[in-house]
C-alpha positions as CSV (number, residue, x, y, z in Angstrom):
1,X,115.1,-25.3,51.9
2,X,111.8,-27.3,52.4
3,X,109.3,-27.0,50.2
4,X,106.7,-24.7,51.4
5,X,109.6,-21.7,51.8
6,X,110.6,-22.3,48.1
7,X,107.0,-22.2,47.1
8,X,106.6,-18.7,48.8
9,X,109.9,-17.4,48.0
10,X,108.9,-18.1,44.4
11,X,105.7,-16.2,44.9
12,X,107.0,-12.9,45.8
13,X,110.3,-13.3,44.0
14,X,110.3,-15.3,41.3
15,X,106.9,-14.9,40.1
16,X,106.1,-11.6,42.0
17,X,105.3,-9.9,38.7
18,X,102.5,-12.5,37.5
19,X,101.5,-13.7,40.5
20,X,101.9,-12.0,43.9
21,X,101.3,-8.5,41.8
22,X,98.0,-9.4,39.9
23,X,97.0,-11.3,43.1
24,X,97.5,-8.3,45.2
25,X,95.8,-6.1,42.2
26,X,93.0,-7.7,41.6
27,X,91.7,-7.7,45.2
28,X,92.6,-3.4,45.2
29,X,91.3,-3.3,41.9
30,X,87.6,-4.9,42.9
31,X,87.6,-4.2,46.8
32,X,87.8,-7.5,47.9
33,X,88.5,-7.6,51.0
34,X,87.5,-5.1,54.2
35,X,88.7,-5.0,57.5
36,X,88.3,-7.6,60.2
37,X,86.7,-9.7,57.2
38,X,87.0,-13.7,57.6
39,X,87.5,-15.6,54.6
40,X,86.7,-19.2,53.5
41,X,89.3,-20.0,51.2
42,X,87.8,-23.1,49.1
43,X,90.3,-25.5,48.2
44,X,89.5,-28.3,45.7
45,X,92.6,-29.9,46.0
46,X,93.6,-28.4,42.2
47,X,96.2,-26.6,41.8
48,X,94.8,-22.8,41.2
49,X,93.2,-22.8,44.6
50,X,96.0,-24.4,46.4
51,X,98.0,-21.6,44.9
52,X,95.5,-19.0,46.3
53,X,96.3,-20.2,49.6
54,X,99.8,-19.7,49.8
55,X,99.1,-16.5,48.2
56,X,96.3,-15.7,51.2
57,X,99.3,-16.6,53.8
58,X,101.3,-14.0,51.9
59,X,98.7,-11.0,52.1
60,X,97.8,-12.0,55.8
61,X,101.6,-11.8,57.1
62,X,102.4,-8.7,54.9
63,X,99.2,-6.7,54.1
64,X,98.2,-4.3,55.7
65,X,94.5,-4.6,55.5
66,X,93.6,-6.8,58.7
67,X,92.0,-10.0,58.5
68,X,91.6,-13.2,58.7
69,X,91.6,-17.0,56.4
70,X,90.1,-20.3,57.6
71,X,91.3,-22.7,54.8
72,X,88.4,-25.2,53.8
73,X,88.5,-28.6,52.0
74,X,85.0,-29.5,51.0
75,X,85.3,-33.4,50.6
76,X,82.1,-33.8,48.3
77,X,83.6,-37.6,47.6
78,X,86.9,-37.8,46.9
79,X,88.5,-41.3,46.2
80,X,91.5,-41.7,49.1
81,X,93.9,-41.3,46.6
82,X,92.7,-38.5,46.0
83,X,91.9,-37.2,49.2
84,X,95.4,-38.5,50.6
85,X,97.0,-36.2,47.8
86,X,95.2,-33.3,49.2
87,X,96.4,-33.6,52.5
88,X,99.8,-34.6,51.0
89,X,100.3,-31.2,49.4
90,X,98.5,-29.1,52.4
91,X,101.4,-30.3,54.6
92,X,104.1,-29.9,52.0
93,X,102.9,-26.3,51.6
94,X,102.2,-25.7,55.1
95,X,98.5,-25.1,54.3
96,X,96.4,-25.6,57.4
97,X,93.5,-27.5,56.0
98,X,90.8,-28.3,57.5
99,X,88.3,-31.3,55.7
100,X,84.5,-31.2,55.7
101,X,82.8,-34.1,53.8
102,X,79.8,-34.4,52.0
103,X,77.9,-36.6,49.8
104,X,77.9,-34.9,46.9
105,X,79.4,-37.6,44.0
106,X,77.6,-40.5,45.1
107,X,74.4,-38.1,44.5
108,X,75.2,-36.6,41.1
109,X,76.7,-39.9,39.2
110,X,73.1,-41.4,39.3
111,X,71.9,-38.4,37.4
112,X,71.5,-38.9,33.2
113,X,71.5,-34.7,32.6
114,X,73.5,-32.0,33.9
115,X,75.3,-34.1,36.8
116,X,78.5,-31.1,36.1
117,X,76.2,-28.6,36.5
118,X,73.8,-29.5,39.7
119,X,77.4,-31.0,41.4
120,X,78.6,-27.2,40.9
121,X,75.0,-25.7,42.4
122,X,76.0,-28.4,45.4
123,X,79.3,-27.1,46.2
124,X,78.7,-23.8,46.0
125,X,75.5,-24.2,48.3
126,X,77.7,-26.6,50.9
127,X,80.6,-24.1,50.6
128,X,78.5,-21.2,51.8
129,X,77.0,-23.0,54.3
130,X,80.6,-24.1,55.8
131,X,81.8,-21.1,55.4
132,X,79.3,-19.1,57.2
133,X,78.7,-22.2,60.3
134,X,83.0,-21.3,61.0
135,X,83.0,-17.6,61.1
136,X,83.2,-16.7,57.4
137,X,81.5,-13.8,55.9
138,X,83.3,-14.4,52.7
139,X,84.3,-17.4,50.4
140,X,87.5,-17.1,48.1
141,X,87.7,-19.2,45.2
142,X,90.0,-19.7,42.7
143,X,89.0,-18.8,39.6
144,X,91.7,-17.4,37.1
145,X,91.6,-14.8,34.2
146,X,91.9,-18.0,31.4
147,X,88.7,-19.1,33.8
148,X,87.2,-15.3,33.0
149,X,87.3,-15.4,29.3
150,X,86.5,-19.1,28.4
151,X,83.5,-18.1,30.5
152,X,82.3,-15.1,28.1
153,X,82.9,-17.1,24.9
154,X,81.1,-20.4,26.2
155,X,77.7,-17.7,27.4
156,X,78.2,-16.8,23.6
157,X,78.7,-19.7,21.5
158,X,76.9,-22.0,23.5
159,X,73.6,-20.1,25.4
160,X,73.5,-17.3,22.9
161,X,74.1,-14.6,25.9
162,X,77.1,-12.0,26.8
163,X,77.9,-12.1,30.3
164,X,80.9,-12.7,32.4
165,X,82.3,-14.2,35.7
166,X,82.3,-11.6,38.0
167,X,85.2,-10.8,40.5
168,X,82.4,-10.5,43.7
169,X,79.2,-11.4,44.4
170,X,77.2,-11.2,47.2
171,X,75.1,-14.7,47.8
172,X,71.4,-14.6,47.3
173,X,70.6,-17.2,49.8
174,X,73.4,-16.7,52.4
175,X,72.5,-12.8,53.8
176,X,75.9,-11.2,54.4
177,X,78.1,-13.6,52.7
178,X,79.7,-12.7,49.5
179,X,82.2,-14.2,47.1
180,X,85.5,-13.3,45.9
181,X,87.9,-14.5,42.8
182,X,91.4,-13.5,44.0
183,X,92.9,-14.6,41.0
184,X,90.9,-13.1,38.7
185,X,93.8,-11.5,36.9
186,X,96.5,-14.5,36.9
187,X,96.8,-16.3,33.6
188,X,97.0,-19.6,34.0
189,X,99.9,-20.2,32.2
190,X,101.8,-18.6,34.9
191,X,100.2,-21.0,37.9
192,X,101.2,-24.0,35.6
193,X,105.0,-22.5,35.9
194,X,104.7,-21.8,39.3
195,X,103.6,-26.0,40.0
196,X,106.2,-27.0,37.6
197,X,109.2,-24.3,39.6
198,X,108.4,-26.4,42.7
199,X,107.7,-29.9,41.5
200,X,104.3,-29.8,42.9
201,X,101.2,-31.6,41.1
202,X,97.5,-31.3,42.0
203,X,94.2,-33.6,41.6
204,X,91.7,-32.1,39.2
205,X,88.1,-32.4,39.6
206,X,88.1,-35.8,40.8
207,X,85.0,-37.2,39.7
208,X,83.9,-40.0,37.5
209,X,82.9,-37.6,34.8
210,X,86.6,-36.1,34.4
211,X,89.0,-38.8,35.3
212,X,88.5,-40.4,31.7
213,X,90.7,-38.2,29.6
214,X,88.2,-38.6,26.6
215,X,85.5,-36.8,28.7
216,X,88.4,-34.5,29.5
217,X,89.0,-33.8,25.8
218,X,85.4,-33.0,24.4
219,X,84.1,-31.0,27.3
220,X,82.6,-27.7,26.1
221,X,85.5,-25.5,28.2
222,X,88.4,-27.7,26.6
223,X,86.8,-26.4,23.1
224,X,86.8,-23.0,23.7
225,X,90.6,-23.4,25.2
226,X,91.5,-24.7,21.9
227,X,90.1,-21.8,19.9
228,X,91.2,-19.3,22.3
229,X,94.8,-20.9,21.8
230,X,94.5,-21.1,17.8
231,X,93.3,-17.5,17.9
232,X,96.4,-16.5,19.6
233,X,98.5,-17.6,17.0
234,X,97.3,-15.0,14.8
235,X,96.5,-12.5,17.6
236,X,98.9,-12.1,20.6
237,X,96.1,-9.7,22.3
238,X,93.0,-12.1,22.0
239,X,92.8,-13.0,25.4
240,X,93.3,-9.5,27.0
241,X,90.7,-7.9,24.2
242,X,87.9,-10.7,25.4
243,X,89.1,-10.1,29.0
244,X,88.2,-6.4,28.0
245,X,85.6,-6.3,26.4
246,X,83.4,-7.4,29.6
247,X,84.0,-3.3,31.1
248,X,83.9,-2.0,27.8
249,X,80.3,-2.3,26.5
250,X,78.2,0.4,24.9
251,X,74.8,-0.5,25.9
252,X,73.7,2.1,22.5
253,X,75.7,-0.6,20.2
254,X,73.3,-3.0,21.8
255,X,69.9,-4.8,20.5
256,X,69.0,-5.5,24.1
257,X,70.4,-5.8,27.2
258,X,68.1,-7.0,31.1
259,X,69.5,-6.3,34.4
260,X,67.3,-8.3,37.6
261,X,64.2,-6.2,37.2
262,X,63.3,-5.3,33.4
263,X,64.7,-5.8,30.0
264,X,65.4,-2.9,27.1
265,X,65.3,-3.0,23.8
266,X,66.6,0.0,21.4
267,X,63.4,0.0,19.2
268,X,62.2,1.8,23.3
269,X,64.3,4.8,22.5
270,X,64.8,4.3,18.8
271,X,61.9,6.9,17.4
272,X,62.8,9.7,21.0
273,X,66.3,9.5,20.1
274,X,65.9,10.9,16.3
275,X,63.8,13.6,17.6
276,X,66.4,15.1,19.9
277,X,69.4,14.9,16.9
């Protein structure tokens, strides 16, 4: 059997509970996708989005939602070994890639603050640009449920705020493009067993920031996956309570709380409030 049948077989049979299921889910769950829709799905070359693609292929022959996938590689500077690797595992999987470079690393490693940060701003600017120059009125990337609650805790312990990664967006600089996270509900446990079933390994980021595996090991999101980990130990639920608590708020349990216009503060309400009890 070559590789790319396995790796689908696997999908919807060996893994169709945690991966084809919440795949299939989460894109019900938050409307993802309409008809006649035409999605960018953004592959890094790692090994969640990769896995989003064969999952795409999937919903596009068996769905029954019509639409279409162009499958983008934004090259913001990959190394060839890197970029060879890519391609490597596109053809092994049957993924038709097509590769759009960009200057992106050669920009952001001569920057002394935030080069992670503006790099990210980059690709997601280049990626909706792409996206929406081929066709695309949405970009799929792949973001997972480990991705979702490492997020929250980081806002919390690190920028003193309570927000989440949300499932869709719409773009505020690209009018009628929006964003999905397919995998928003996939742990990512279960893509590292789903790599390992097939014998299949991925790049990570690529850069000169996360090759060293010291930089790797005392990067703010590595911290939280620690305590997120030790946490388990002691609570088997953790991740799932964190996960949520994001649809679960009581905006009266809250100090304050701002959508895009105003912010409120319960002292607004607090004197009106005793008056009606």
């Amino acid at each position: 059997m070559r590789a790319w049948n396995e790796a689908e077989r696997s999908i919807v049979k060996t893994y169709r509970k945690e991966l084809w299921a919440r795949f299939v889910r989460a894109i019900s769950e938050y409307d993802m996708i309409q008809e006649n829709d035409v999605i960018a799905c953004c592959i890094s070359g790692g090994k969640d989005s990769m896995l989003m693609a064969k999952l795409f292929q999937e919903l596009k022959r068996h769905g029954k939602i019509k639409f279409d996938v162009k499958y983008i590689v934004m090259d913001p500077g990959y190394n060839e070994t890197n970029r060879n690797k890519i391609i490597e595992n596109a053809e092994k999987l049957d993924i038709p890639i097509e590769i759009f470079p960009v200057k992106i690393f050669s920009y952001v490693t001569t920057l002394e603050k935030n080069p992670c940060f503006i790099c990210a701003r980059m690709r997601r600017g280049h990626l909706y640009r792409i996206a929406q120059e081929n066709g695309c009125n949405k970009i799929a990337l792949g973001h997972h449920f480990d991705d979702v609650i490492e997020t929250i805790l980081m806002g919390m312990f690190y920028a003193g705020q309570y927000q989440t990664m949300m499932p869709k967006l719409h773009s505020d600089n690209y009018e009628g493009m929006e964003l999905i996270r397919p995998l928003y509900l996939i742990r990512e446990a279960d893509v590292l067993r789903w790599c390992r079933h097939n014998d299949l390994s991925f790049i990570r980021c690529a850069c000169k920031f996360t090759e060293d595996d010291e930089v790797e090991h005392f990067s703010k999101r590595k911290e939280i996956k620690d305590l997120i980990a030790q946490l388990h130990q002691v609570n088997p639920y953790v991740e799932k309570n964190i996960f949520k608590s994001s649809s679960n708020v009581n905006l009266g349990q809250i100090i304050a709380y701002f959508d895009k216009e105003k912010t409120y503060h319960f002292l607004d309400t607090y004197d009106e409030e005793k008056k009606h009890e």
